[in-house]
C-alpha positions in Angstrom: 13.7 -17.6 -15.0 16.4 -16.2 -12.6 19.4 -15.5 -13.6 22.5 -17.4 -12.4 23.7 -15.6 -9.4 20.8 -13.2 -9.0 19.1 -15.1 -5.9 18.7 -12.6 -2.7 19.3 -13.5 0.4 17.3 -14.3 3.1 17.5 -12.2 6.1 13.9 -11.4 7.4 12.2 -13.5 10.3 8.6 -13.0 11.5 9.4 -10.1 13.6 11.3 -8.0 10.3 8.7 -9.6 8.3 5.8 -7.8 10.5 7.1 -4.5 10.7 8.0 -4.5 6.9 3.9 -4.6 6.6 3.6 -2.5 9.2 5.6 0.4 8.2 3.7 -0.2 4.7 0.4 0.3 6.1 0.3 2.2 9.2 1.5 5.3 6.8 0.3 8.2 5.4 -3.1 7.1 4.7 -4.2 7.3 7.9 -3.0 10.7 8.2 -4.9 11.8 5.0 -7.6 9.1 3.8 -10.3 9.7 6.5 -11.5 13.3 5.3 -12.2 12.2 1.5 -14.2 9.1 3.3 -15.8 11.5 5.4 -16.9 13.6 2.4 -18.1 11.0 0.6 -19.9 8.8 3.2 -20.2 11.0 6.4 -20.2 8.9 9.8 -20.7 6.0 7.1 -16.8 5.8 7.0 -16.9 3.3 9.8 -18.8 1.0 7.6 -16.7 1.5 4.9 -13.5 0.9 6.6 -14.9 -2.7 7.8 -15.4 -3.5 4.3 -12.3 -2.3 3.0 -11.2 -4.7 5.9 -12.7 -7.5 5.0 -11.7 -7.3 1.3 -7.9 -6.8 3.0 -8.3 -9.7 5.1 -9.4 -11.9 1.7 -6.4 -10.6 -0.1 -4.0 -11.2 3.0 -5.3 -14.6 3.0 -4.8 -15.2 -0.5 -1.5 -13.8 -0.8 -0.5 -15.7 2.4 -0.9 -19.4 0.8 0.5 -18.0 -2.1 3.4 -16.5 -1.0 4.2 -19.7 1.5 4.0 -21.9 -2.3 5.6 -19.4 -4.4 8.4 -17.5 -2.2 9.8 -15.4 -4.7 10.0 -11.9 -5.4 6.9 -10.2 -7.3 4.1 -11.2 -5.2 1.3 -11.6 -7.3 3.1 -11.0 -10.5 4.7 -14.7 -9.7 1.3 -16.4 -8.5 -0.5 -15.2 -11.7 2.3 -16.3 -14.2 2.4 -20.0 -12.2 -1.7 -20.3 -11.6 -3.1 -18.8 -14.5 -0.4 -17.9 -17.1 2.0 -15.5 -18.2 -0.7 -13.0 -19.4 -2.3 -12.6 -15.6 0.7 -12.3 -14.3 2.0 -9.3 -16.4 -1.3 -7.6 -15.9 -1.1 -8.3 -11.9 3.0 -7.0 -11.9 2.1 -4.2 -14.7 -0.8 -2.9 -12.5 1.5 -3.3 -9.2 4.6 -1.2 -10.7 2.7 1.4 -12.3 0.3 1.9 -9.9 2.9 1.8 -6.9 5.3 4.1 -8.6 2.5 6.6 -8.6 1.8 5.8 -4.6 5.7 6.1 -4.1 5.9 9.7 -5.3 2.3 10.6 -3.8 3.9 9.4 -0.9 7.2 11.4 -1.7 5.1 15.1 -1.8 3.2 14.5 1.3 6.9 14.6 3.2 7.4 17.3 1.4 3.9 19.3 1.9 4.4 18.4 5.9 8.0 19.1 6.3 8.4 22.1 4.1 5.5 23.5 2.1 7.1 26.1 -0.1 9.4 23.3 -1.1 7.3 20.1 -1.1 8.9 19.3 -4.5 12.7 19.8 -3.4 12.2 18.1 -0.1 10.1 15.0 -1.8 12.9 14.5 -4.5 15.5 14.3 -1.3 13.5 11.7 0.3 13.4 9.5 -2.6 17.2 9.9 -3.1 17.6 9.2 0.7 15.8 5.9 0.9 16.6 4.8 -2.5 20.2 4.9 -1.1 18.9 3.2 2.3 17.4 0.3 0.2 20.5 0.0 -2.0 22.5 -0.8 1.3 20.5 -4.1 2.2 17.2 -5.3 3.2 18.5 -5.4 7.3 19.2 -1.8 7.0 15.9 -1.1 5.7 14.2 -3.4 8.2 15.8 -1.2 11.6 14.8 2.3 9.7 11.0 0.7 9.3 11.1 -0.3 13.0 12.2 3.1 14.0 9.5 4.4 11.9 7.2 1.9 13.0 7.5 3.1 16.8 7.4 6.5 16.3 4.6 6.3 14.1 2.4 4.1 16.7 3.1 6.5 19.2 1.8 9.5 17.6 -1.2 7.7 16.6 -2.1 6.4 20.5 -0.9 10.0 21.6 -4.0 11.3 19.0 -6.6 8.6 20.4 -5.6 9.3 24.2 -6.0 13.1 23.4 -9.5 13.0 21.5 -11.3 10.4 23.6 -10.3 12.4 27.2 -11.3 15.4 25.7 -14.9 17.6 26.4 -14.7 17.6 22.9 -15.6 14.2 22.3 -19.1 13.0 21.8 -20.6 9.9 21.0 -23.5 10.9 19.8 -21.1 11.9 16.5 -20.5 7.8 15.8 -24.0 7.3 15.1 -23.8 5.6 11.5 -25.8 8.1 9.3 -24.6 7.1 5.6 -24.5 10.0 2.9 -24.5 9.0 -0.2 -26.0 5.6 0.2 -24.6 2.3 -0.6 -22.2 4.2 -3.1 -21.1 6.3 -1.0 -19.8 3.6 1.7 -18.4 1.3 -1.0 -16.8 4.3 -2.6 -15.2 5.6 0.9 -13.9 1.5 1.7 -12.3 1.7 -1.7 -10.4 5.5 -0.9 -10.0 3.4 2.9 -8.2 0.6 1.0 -5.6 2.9 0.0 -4.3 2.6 3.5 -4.6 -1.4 4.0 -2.8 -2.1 1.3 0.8 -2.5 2.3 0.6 -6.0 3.3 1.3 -7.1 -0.1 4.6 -5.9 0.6 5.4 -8.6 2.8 4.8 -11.6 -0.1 6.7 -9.4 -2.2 9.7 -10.2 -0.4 9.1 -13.7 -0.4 12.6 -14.2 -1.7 14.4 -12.3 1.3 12.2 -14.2 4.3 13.7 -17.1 6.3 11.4 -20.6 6.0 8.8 -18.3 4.0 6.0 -21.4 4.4 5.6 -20.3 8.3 6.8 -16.8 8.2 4.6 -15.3 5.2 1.6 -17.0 6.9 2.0 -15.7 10.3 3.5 -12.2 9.3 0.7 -10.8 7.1 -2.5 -11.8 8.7 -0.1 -10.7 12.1 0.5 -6.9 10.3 -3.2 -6.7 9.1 -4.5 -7.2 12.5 -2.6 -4.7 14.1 -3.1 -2.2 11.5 -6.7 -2.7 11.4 -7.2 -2.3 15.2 -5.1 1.0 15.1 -7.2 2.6 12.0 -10.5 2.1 14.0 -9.3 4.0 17.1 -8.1 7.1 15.3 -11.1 6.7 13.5 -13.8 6.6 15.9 -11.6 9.1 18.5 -10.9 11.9 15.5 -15.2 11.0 14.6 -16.2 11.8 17.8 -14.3 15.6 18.0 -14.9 16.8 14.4 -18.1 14.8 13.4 -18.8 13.6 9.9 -18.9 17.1 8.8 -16.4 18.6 10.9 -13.9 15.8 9.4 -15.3 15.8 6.3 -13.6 19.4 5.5 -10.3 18.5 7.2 -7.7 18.9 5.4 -5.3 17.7 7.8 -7.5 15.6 10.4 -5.3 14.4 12.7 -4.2 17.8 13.4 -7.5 19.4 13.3 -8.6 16.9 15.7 -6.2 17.4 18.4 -6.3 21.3 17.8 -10.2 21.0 18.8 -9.8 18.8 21.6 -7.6 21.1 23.3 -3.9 20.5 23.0 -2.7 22.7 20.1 0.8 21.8 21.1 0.4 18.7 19.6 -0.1 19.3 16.6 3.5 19.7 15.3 3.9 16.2 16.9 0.9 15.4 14.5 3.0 17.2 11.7 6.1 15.1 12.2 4.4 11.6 12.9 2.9 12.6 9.2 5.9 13.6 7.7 7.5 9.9 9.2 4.8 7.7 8.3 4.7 8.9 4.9 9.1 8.2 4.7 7.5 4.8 6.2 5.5 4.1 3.0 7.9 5.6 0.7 10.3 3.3 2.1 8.7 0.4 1.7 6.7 0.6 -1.6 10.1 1.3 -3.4 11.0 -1.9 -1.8 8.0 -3.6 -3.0 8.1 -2.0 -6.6 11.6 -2.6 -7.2 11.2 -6.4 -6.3 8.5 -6.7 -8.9 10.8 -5.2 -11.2 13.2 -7.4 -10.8 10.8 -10.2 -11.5 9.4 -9.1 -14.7 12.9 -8.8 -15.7 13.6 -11.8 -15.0 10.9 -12.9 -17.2 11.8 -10.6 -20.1 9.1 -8.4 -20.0 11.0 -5.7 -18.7 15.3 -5.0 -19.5 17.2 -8.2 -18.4 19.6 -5.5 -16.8 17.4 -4.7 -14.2 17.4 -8.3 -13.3 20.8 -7.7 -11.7 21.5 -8.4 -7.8 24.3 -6.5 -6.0 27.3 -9.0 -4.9 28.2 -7.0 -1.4 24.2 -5.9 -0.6 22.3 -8.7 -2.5 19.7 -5.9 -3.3 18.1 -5.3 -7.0 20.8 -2.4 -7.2 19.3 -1.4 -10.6 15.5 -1.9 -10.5 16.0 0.4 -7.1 18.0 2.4 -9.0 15.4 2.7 -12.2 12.7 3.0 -9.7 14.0 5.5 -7.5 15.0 7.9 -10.8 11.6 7.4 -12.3 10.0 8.7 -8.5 12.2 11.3 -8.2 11.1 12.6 -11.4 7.6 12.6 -11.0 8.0 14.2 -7.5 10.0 16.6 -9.5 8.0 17.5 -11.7 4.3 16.8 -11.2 1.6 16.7 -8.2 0.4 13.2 -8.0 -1.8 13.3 -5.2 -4.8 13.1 -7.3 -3.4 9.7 -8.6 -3.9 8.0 -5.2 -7.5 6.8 -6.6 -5.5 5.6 -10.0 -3.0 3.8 -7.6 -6.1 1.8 -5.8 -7.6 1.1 -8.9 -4.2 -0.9 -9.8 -3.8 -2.0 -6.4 -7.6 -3.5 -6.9 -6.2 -5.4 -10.1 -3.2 -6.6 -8.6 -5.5 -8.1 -5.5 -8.2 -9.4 -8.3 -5.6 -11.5 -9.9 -4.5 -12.5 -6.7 -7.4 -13.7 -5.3 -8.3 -15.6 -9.2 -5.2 -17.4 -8.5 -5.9 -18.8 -5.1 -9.3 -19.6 -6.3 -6.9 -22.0 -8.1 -5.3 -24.0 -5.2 -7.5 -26.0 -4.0 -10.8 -27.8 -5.2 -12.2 -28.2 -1.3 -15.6 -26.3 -1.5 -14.4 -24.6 2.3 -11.0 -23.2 0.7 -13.4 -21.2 -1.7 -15.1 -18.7 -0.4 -12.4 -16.7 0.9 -10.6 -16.0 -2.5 -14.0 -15.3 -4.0 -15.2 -12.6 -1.5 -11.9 -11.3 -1.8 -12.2 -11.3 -6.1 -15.8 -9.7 -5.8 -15.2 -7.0 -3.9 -11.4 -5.5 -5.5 -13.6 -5.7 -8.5 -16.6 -3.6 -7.1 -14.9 -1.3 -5.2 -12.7 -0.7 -7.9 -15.5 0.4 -9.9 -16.9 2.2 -7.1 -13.6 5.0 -7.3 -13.9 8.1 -8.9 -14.6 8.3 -12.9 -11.4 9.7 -13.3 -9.5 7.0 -11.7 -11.9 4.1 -12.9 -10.8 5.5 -16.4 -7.8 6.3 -16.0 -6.8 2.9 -14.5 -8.6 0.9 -17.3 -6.8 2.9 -20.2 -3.8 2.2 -18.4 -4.4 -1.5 -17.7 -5.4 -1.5 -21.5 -2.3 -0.2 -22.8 -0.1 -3.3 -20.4 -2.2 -5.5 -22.4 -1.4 -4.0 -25.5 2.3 -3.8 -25.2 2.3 -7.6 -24.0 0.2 -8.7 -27.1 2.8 -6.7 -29.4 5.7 -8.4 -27.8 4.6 -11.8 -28.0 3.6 -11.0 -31.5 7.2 -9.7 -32.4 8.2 -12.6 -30.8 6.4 -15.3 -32.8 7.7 -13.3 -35.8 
């Protein structure tokens, strides 16, 4: 239950609401995600970004009716605990905050790799303290840097499509959908391509900071998802059709690559800095989202009731932001976490499952089905469609959440 005097205020229309999930998604990923789907499914990338987009739209959807019923912060930590109990609801917020925190400092070194390479670590630790401070000063502050980052963001992307499709470079004949590695491959590429879809969530987490949430959730997340998908398919089909599937497949930085060989070298420091933005974009908002779920699951005991605390001036989570930015900065400190982005969708995968199980919940109408249930099916198998690694990695850390709930309720009972 919330604490007396801990309720945030509620600041963010549709507009705010839109860019929040905007400057979630349109980040980083796009910058990096394409050449590890490129190596894993070749030209076949296209297909898997339409599935990872279908499984987004499902979970938009679901988290949409649940976050007009339910407008609270935690997202899906708050729709599991009120649709299927207290245990689903852990596991959704335990998978979202662990996950995320890894995302957040992932995010944190790729500033720090684009801005300043021999000091990715330093730089990525002064990011975190930066935003962490911009948070801490109020969700409308927060919402005008995300615009700004937003804008310039878009631009450098349409600047990249522009450049690529007017180029000699460019070639059709490179779109032609010739899958490697099979059905795996594809479904193993949408679940790397989810990485970058999945910053709508964002958006219901917030629930509790979003003027008349019951229109405004609903309008703002399919809103953000439809722009973002649109956006991901040009600079995938223009940066396909200079590089190839093989070309892009060994890019380690695509976007620049793909500019480079279409003639205009001098964009790529533009390319560099439009990196370096988007991922401050993400950073920005998945401390946002991660602290918010904090605060709920303090709120519920299953994290310290201290964190549970809201600012009097800012009406922010002061300490959850706090917690959560000192816990980032440390890992961006100390440890390259870049590999972890296939552990973070294997949580984000969990979150969306438990999602999606508690829509499935809301309605008995055969037609209000089939949505949740496409969505449920496919986090689950392209989940299991990651990496090894990250499948096991994510289930032994899914399995210890369980664990610590089941020996807190125990000790509780005692």
């Amino acid at each position: 239950m919330a604490q007396s005097g801990s309720e945030l205020r509620r600041t963010l229309g549709v507009g705010d609401a839109v860019v929040i999930g905007l400057g979630s998604m349109v980040g980083a990923g796009i910058f990096a995600a394409l050449g590890p789907a490129a190596r894993t499914a070749g030209s076949g990338l296209l297909l898997g970004l339409a599935v990872a987009a279908v499984v987004a739209y499902c979970n938009a959807m679901s988290s949409a009716r649940l976050a007009a019923l339910y407008p609270a912060s935690g997202g899906t930590y708050v729709y599991g605990r009120e649709r299927l109990g207290a245990f689903w609801g852990y596991l959704a917020g335990w998978s979202f905050v662990v996950g995320k925190t890894a995302s957040c400092a992932a995010m944190a070194l790729t500033v720090g790799a684009y801005v300043w390479p021999g000091q990715a670590h330093a730089v990525a630790v002064g990011a975190v303290v930066a935003l962490t401070a911009v948070n801490y000063g109020g969700m409308q502050k927060s919402a005008r840097l995300t615009r700004v980052i937003v804008s310039v963001v878009l631009t450098v992307l349409a600047s990249v499509v522009v450049v690529c499709l007017g180029s000699d470079a460019s070639d059709a004949g490179r779109l032609d959908v010739e899958v490697s590695g099979g059905a795996g491959g594809v479904l193993q590429a949408a679940g790397l391509l989810f990485f970058a879809f999945a910053g709508y969530a964002r958006i219901a987490t917030l629930g509790e900071e979003v003027r008349d949430p019951a229109r405004t959730i609903p309008r703002a997340i399919p809103t953000a998802l439809g722009v973002t998908l649109v956006v991901y398919a040009a600079v995938a089909v223009a940066v396909l059709s200079v590089l190839g599937p093989e070309g892009l497949g060994r890019a380690s930085a695509p976007l620049a690559d793909a500019v480079r060989t279409a003639g205009v070298p001098g964009l790529v420091p533009v390319v560099r800095v439009g990196a370096a933005v988007a991922a401050l974009g993400s950073l920005l908002a998945l401390i946002l989202g991660v602290s918010r779920t904090t605060l709920a699951m303090a709120r519920d005991g299953h994290l310290p009731g201290a964190l549970a605390d809201v600012h009097p001036r800012f009406q922010v989570p002061h300490r959850a932001e706090l917690a959560v930015g000192a816990v980032v900065a440390a890992l961006a400190a100390t440890v390259d976490v870049r590999g972890a982005i296939g552990f973070s969708s294997f949580g984000v995968l969990a979150y969306y499952a438990v999602a999606n199980a508690s829509a499935w919940t809301l309605s008995p109408a055969p037609a209000a089905r089939p949505v949740p249930v496409v969505g449920l099916v496919g986090c689950v198998t392209l989940a299991f469609a990651l990496p090894v690694l990250s499948v096991v990695a994510g289930t032994a850390v899914l399995g210890v959440g369980a664990a610590a709930y089941g020996v807190r309720r125990w000790a509780a009972s005692r």
